[in-house]
Residue, then its C-alpha position, 0 to 999 in steps of 0.5 A: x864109700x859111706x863105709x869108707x869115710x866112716x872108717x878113716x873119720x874114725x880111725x884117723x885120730x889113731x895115725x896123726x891126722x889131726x894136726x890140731x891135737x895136743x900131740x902136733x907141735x906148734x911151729x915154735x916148739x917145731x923150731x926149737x926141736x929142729x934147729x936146737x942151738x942153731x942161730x939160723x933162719x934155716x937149715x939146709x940139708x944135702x941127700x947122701x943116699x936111700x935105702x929101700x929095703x925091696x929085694x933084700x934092701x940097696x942103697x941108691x945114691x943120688x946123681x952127682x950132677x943133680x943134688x938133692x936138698x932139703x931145707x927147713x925154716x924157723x917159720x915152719x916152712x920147708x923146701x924139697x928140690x933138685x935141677x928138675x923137681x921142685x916141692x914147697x909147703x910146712x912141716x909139723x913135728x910130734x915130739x914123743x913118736x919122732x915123727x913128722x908130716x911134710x904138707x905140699x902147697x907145690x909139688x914138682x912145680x904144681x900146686x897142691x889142691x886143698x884137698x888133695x894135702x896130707x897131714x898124715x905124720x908119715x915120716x919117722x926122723x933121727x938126728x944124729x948129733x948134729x950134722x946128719x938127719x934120717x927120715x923114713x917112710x913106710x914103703x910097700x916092702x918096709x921103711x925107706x930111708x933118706x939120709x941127709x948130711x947139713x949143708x954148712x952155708 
């Protein structure tokens, strides 16, 4: 376990996992590289599809009676619900490697433990023009992506 801990305490700078280091944005810079020109105090975004690249890749699509959305705000609060989950916390941003970390305070309804938070910049971003968002994870098989299309309030 020793060995362990070691190891993630070193290698750790190398993914992201401080996220009080020059390369993590702070949440005025985050506003301005996500909203960019948008007046708002927020932007909703509305689930198209998800590819998983298992088994030679498929698209899923989500139900047409439970819409997935997901919102971020200028405060750099975000949230991640449906009719039947429901997920809160903040959000960071690294300019330079489009990447971003999504840290839950509430996940499905529950609250988060303090050490049970991730900071981890795990999901890879592209907004495309101005009314589509790509983010993606790295999953067993690949890089699973989610694209999002703006929710025009």
């Amino acid at each position: 376990m020793k060995y362990l801990a070691c190891i993630l305490f070193i290698i750790g700078p190398l993914f992201g996992c401080n996220s009080s280091s020059p390369d993590s944005l702070s949440n005025r810079k985050a506003d301005r590289f996500v909203f960019g020109q948008e007046k708002g105090a927020m932007i909703k975004w509305q689930l198209l599809k998800t590819y998983d690249p298992y088994e030679d890749g498929y698209v899923m699509l989500p139900e047409e009676n439970n819409p997935h959305f997901l919102t971020f705000f200028r405060d750099g609060r975000f949230l991640e619900y449906d009719n039947r989950n429901y997920n809160d916390g903040s959000y960071l941003i690294h300019e330079s490697k489009k990447s971003m970390a999504l840290i839950y305070d509430i996940q499905n309804g529950i609250r988060v433990p303090p050490h049970r938070k991730d900071s981890l910049f795990r999901y890879q971003f592209l907004l495309q023009e101005t009314d589509s968002l790509k983010l993606g994870i790295l999953g067993r098989h690949g890089l699973v992506e989610k694209t999002y299309y703006k929710v025009i309030p």
